[in-house]
N, CA and C atoms as an extended XYZ file, in Angstrom:
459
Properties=species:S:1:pos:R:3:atomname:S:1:resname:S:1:resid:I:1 pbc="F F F"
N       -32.567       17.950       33.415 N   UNK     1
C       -31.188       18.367       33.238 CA  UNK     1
C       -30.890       18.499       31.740 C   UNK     1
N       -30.346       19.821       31.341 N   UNK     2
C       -30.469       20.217       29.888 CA  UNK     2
C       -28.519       19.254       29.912 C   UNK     2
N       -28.799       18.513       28.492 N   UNK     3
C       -27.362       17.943       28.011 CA  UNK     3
C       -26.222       19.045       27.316 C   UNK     3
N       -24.988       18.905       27.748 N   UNK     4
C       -24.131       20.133       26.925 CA  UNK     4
C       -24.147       19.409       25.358 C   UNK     4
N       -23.412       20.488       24.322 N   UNK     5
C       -23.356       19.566       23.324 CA  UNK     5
C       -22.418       18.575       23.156 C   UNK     5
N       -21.198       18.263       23.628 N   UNK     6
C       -20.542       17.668       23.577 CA  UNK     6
C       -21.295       15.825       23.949 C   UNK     6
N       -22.232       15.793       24.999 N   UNK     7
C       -22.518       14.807       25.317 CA  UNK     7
C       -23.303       14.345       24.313 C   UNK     7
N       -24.580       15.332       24.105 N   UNK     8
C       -25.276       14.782       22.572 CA  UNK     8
C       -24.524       14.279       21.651 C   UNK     8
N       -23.299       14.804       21.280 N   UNK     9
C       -22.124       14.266       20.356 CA  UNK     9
C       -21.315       12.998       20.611 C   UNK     9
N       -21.622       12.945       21.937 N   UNK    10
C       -21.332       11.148       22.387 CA  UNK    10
C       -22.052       10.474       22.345 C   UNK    10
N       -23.662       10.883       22.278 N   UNK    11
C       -24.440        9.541       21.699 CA  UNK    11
C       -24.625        9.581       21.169 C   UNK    11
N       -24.444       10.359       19.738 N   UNK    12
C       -25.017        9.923       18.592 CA  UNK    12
C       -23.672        9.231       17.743 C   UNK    12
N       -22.687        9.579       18.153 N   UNK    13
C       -20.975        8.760       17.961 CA  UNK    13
C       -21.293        7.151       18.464 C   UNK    13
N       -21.778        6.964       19.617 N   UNK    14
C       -21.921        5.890       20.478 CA  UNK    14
C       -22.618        4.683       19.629 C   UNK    14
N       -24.062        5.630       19.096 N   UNK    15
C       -25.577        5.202       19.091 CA  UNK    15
C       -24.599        4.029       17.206 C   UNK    15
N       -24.029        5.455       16.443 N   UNK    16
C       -23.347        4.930       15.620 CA  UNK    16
C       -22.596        4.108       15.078 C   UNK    16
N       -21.545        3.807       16.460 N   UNK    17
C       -20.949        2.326       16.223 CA  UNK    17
C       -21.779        1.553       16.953 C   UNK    17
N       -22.879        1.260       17.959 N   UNK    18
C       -23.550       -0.339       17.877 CA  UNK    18
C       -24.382       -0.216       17.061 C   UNK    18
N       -24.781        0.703       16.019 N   UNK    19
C       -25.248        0.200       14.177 CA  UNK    19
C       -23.868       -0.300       13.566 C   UNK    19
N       -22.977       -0.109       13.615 N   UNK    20
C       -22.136       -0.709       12.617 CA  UNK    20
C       -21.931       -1.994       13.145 C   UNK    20
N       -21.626       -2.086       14.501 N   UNK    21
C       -21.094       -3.149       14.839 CA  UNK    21
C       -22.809       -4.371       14.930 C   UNK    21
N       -23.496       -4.165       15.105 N   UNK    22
C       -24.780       -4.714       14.795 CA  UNK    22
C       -24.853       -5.256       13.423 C   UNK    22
N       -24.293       -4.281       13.000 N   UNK    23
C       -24.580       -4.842       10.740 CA  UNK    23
C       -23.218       -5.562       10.612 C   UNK    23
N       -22.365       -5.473       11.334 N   UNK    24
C       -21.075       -6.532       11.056 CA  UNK    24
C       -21.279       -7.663       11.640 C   UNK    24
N       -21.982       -7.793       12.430 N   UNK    25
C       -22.213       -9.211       13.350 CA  UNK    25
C       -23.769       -9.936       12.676 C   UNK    25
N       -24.553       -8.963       11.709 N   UNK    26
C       -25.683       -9.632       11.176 CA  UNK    26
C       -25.319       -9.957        9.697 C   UNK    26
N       -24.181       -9.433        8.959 N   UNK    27
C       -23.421       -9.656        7.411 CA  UNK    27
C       -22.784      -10.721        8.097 C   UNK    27
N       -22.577      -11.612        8.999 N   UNK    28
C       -22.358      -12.798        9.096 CA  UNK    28
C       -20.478      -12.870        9.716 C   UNK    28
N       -20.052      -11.497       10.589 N   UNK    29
C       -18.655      -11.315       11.065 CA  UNK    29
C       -17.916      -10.676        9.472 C   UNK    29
N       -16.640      -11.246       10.352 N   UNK    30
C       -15.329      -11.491        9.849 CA  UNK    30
C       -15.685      -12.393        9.044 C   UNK    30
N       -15.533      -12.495        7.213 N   UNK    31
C       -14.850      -13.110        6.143 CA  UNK    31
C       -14.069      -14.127        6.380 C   UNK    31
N       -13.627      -15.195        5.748 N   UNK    32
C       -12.300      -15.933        5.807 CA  UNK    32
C       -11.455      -14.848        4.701 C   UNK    32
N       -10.367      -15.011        4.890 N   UNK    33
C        -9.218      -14.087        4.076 CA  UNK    33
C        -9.713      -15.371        2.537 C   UNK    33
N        -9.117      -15.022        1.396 N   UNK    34
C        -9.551      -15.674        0.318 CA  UNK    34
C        -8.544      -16.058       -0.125 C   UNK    34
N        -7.650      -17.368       -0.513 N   UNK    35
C        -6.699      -18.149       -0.909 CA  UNK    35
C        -5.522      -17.602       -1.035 C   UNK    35
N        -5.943      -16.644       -2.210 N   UNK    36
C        -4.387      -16.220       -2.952 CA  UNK    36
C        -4.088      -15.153       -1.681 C   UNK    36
N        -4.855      -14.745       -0.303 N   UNK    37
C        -4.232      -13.620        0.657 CA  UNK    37
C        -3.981      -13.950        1.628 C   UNK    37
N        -4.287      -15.262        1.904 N   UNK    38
C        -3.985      -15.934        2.809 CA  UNK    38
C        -2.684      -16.211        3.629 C   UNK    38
N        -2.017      -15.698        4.353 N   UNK    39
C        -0.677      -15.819        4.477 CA  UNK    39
C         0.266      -15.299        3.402 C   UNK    39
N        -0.436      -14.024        2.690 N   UNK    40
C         0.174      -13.568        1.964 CA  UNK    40
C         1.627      -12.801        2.664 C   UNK    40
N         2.529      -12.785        1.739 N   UNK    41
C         3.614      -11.869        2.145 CA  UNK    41
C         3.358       -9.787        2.523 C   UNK    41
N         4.239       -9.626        2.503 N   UNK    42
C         4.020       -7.796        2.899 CA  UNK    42
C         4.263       -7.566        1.540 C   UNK    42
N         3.948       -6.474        1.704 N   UNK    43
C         3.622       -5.385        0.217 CA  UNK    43
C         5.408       -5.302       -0.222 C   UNK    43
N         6.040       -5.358        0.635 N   UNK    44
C         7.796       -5.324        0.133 CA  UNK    44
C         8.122       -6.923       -0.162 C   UNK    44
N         7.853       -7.767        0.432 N   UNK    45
C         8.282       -9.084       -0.187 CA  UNK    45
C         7.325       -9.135       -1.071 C   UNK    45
N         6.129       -8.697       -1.725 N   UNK    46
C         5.594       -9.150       -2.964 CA  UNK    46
C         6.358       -8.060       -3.972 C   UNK    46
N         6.577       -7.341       -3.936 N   UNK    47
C         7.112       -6.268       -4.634 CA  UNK    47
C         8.602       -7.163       -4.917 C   UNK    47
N         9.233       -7.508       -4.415 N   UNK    48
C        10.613       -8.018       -4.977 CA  UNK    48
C        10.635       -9.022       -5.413 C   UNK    48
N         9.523       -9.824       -4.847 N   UNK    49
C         9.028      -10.961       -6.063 CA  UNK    49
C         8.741      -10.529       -7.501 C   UNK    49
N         8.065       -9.475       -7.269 N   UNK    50
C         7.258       -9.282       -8.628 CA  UNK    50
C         8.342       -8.446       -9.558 C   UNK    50
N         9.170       -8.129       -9.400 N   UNK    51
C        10.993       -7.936       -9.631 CA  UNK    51
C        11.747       -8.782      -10.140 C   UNK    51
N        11.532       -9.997       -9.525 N   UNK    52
C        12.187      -11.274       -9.732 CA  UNK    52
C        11.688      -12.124      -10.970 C   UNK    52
N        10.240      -11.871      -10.840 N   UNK    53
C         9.553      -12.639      -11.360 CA  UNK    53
C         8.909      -12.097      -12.772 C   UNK    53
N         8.666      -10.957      -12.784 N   UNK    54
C         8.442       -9.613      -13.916 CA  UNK    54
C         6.640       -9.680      -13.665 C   UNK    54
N         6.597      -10.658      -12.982 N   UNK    55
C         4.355      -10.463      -12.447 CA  UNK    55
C         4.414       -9.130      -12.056 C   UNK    55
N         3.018       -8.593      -11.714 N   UNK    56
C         3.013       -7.277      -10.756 CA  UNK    56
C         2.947       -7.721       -9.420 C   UNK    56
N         2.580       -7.236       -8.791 N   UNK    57
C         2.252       -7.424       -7.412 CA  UNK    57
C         0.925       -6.882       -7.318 C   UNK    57
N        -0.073       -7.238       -6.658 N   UNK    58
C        -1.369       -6.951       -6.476 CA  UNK    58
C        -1.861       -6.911       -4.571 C   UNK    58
N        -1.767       -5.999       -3.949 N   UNK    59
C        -2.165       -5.838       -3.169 CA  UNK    59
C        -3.752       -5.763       -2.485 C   UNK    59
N        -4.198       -6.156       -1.708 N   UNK    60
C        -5.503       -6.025       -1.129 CA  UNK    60
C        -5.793       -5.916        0.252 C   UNK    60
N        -6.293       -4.354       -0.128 N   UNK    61
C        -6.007       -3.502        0.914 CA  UNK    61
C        -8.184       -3.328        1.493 C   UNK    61
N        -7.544       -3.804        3.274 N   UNK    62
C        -9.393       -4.253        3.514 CA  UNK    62
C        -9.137       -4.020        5.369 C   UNK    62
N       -10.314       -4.134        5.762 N   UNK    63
C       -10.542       -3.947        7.145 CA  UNK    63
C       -11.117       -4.840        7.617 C   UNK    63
N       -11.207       -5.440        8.802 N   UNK    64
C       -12.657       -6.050        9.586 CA  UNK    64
C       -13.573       -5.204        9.963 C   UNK    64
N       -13.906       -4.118       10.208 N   UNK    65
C       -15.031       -3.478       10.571 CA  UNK    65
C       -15.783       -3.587        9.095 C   UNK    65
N       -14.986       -3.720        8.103 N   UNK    66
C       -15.465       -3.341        6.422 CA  UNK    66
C       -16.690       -3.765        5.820 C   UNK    66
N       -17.989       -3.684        6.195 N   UNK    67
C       -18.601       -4.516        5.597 CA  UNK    67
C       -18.952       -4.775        4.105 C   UNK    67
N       -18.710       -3.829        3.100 N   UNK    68
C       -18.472       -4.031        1.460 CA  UNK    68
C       -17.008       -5.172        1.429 C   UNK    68
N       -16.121       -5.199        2.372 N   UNK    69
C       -14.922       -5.528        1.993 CA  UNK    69
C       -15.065       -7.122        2.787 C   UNK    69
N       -16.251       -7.129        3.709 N   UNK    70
C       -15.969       -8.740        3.970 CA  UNK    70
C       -17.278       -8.979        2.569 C   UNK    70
N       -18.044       -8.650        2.634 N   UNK    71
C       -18.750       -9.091        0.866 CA  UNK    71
C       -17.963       -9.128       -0.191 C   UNK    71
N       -17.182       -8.560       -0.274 N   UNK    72
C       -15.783       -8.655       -1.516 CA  UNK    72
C       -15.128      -10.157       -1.509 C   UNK    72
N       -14.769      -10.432        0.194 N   UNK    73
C       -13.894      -11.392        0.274 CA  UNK    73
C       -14.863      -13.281        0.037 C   UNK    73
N       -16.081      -12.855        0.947 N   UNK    74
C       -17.019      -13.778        0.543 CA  UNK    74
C       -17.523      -13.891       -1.163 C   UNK    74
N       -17.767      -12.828       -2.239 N   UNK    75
C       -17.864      -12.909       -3.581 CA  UNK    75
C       -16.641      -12.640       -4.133 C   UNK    75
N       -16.640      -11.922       -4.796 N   UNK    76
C       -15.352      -11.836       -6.009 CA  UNK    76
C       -14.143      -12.652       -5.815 C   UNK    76
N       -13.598      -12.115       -4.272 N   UNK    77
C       -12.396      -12.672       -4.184 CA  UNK    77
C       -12.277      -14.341       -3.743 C   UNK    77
N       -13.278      -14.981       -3.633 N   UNK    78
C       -13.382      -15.982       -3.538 CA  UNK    78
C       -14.058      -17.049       -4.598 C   UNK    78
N       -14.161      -16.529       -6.012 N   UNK    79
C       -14.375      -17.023       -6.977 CA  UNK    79
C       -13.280      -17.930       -7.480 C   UNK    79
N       -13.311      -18.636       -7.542 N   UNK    80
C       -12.306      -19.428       -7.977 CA  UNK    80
C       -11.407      -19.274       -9.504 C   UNK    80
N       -12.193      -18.559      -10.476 N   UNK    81
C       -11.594      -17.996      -11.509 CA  UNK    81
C       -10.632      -17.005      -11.198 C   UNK    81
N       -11.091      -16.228      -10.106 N   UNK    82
C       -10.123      -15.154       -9.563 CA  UNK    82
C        -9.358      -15.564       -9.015 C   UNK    82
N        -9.239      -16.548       -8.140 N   UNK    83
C        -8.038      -16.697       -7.345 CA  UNK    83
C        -6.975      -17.691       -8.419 C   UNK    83
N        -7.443      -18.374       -9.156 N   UNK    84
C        -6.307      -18.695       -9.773 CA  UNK    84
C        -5.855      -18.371      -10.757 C   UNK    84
N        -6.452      -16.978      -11.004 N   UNK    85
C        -5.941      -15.839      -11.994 CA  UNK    85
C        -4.711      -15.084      -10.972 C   UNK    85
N        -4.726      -14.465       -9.638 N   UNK    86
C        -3.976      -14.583       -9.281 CA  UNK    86
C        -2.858      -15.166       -8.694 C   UNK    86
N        -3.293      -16.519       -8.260 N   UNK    87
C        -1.965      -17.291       -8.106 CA  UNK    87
C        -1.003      -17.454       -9.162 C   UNK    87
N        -2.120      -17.016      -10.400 N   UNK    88
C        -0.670      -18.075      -11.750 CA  UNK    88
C        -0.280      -16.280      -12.391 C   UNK    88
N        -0.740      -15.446      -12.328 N   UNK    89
C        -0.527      -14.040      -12.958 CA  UNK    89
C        -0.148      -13.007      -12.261 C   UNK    89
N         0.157      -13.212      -10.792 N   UNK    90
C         0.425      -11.910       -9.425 CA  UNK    90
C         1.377      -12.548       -8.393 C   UNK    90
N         1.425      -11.832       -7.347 N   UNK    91
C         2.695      -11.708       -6.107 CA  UNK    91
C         1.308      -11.194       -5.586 C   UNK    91
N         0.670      -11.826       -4.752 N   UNK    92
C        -0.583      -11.443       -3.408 CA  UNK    92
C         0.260      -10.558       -2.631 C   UNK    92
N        -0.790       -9.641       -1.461 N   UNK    93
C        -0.197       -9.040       -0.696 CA  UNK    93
C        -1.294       -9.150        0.001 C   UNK    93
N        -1.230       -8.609        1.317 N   UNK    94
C        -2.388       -8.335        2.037 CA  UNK    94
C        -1.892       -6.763        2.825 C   UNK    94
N        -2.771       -5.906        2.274 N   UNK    95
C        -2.453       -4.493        3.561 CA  UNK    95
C        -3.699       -4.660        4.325 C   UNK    95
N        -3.955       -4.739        5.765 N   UNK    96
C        -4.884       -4.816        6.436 CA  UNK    96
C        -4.632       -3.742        7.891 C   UNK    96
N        -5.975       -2.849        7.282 N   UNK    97
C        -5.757       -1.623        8.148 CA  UNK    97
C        -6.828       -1.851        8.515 C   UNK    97
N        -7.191       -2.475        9.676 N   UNK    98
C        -8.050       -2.865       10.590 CA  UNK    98
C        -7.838       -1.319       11.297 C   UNK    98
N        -6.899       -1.766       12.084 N   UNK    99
C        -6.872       -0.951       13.302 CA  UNK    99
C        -5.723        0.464       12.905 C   UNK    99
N        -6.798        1.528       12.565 N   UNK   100
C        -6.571        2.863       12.253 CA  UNK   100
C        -5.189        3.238       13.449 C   UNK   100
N        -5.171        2.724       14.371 N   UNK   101
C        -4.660        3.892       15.452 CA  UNK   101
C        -2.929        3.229       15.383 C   UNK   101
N        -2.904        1.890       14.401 N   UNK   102
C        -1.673        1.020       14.169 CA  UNK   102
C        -0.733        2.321       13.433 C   UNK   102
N         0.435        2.435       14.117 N   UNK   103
C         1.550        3.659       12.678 CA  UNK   103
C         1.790        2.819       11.791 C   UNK   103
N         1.594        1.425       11.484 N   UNK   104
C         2.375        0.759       10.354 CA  UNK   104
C         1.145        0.634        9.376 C   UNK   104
N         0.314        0.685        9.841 N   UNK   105
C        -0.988        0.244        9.267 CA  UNK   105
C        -1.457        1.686        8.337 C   UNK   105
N        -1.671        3.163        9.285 N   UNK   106
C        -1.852        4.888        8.685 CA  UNK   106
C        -0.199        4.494        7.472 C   UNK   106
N         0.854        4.089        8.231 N   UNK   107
C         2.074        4.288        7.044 CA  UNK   107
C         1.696        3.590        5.906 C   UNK   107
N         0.830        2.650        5.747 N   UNK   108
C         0.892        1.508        4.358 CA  UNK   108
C        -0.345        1.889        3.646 C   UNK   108
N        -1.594        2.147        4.729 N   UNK   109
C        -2.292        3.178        3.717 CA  UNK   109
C        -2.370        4.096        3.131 C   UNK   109
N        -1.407        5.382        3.627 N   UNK   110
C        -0.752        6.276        3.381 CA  UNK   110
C         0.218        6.097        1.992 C   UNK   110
N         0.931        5.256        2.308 N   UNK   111
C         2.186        4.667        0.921 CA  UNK   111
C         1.239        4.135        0.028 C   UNK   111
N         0.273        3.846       -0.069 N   UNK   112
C        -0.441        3.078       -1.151 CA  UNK   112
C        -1.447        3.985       -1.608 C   UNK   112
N        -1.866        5.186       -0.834 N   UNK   113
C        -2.926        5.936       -1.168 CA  UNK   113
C        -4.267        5.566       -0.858 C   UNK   113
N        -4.019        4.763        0.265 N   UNK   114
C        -5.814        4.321       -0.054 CA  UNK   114
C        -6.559        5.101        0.481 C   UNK   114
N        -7.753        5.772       -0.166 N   UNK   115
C        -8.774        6.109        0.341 CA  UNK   115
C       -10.032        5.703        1.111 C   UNK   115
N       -10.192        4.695        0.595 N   UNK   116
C       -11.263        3.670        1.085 CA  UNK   116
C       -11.082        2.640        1.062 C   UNK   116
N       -12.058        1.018        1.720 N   UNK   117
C       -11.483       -0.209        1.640 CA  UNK   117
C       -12.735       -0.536        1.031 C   UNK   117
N       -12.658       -1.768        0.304 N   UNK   118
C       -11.699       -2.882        0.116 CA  UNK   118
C       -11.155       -2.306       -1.386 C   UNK   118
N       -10.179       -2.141       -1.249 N   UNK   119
C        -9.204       -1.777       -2.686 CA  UNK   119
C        -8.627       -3.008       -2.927 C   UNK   119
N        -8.151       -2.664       -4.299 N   UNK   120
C        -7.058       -3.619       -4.989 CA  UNK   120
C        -5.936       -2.535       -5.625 C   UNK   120
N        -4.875       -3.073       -5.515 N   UNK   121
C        -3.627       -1.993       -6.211 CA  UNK   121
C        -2.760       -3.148       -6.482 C   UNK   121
N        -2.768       -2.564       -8.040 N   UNK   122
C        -1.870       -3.483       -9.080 CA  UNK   122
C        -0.465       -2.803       -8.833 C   UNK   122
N         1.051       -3.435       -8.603 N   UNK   123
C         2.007       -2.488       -8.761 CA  UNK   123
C         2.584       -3.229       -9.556 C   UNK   123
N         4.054       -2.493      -10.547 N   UNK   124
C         4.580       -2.932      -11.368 CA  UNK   124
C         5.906       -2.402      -10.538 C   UNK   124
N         7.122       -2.764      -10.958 N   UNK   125
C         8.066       -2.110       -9.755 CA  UNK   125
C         8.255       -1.657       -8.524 C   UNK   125
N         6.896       -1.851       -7.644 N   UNK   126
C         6.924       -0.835       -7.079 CA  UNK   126
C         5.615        0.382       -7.259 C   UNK   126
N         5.880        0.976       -8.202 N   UNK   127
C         4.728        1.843       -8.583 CA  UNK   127
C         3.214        1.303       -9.106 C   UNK   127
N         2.560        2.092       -8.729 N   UNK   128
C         0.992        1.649       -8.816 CA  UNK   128
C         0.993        1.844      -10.723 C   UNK   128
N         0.444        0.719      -11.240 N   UNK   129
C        -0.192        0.569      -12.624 CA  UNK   129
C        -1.605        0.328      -12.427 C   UNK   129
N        -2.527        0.543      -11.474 N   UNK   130
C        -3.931        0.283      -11.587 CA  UNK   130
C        -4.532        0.029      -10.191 C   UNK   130
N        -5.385        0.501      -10.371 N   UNK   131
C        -6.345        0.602       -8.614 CA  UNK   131
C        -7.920       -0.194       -9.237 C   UNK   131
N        -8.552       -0.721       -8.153 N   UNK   132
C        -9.909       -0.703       -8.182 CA  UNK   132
C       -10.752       -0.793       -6.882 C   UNK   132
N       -11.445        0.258       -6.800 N   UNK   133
C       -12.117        0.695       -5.485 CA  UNK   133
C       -13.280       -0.093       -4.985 C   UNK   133
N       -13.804       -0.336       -3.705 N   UNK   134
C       -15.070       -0.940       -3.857 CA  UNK   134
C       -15.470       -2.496       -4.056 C   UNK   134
N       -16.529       -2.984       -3.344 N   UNK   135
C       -16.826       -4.709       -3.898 CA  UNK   135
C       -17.188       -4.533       -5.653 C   UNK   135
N       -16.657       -5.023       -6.061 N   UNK   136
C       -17.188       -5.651       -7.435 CA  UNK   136
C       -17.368       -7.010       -7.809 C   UNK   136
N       -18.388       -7.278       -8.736 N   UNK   137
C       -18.536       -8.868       -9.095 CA  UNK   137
C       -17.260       -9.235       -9.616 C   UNK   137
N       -17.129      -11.118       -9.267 N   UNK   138
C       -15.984      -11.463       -9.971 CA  UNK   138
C       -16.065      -11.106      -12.048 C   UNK   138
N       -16.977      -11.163      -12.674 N   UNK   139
C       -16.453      -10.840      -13.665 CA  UNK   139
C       -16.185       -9.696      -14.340 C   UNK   139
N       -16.181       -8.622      -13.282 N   UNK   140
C       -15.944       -7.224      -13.438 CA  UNK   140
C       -14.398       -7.113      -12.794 C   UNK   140
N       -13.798       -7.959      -12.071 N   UNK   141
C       -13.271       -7.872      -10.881 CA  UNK   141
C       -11.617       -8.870      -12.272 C   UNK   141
N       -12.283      -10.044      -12.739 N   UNK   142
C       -11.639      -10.942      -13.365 CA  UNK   142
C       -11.110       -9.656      -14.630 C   UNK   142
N       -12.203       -9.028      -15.556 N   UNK   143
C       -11.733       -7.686      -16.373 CA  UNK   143
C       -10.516       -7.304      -16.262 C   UNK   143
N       -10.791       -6.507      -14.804 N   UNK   144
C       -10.336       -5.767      -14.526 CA  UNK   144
C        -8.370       -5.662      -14.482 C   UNK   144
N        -8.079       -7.099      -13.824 N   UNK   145
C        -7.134       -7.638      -13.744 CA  UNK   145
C        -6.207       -7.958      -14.805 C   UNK   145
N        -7.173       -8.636      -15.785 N   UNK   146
C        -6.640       -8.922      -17.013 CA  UNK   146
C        -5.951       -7.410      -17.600 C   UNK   146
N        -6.763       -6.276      -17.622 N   UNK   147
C        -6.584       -5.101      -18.050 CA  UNK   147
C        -5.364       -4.238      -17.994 C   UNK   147
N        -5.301       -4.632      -16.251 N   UNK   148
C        -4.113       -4.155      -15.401 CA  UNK   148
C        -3.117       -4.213      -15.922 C   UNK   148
N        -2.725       -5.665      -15.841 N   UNK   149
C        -1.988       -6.725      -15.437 CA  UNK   149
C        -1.402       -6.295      -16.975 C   UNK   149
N        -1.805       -6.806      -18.340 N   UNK   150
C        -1.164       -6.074      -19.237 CA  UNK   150
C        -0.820       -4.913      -19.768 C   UNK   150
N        -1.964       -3.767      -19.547 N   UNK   151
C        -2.007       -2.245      -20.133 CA  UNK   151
C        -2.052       -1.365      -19.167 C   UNK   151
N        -1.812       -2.124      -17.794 N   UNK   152
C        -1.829       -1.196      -16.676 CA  UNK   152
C        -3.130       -0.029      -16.525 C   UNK   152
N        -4.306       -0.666      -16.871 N   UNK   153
C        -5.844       -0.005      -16.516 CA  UNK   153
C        -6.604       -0.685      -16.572 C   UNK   153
């Protein structure tokens, strides 16, 4: 029995996510979230903090399927230089667009621009002063912040 194409196009879609989901369950799952995101507030209550307070707000924007972004959360963001660079210098946020098919979730990635996960987005008012794409080491990651955070890059 010859296959139409559409079906070939379902297993190789199929064949595709139990590789991903195979390499997410052998990178060791789901991450713990990392201190400073932990019960972080929404991207609007850190934003009016960071108003209040004249900090930026620093958002971190990540998935569970993510596997660069649960390595992010296991390294960089769990360095301890980093996290209490942001507790004493930021307003945490957490955007977590797990689940694509969420409207609040397409709306906040959408409002923030993200292209890919695991991001970081520095805001100052409101408006973005600095992005950084991708896992990076904490002392690329620690830089980076410092950079932001004063010169907005």
């Amino acid at each position: 029995m010859k296959r139409k194409p559409w079906q070939t196009a379902m297993m190789v879609v199929s064949a595709g996510v139990v590789v991903l989901v195979a390499l997410h369950i052998l990178r060791g799952g789901t991450a713990p979230m990392p201190a400073p995101f932990t019960g972080a507030p929404s991207v609007e209550e850190a934003i009016e903090a960071s108003r209040a307070s004249g900090r930026p707000a620093l958002v971190f924007a990540t998935a569970d399927w993510c596997g660069p972004c649960q390595s992010f959360k296991r390294g960089a963001l769990a360095d301890a230089r980093v996290g209490a660079w942001i507790e004493g210098n930021a307003h945490a946020a957490l955007a977590d667009l797990t689940n694509a098919n969420d409207p609040r979730a397409r709306e906040l990635g959408d409002r923030l621009r993200i292209q890919g996960v695991p991001a970081l987005v520095m805001l100052r008012d409101g408006r973005e002063v600095s992005r950084i794409e991708g896992a990076v080491g904490a002392d690329e990651l620690l830089r980076w912040l410092e950079r932001a955070a004063t010169t907005g890059g």
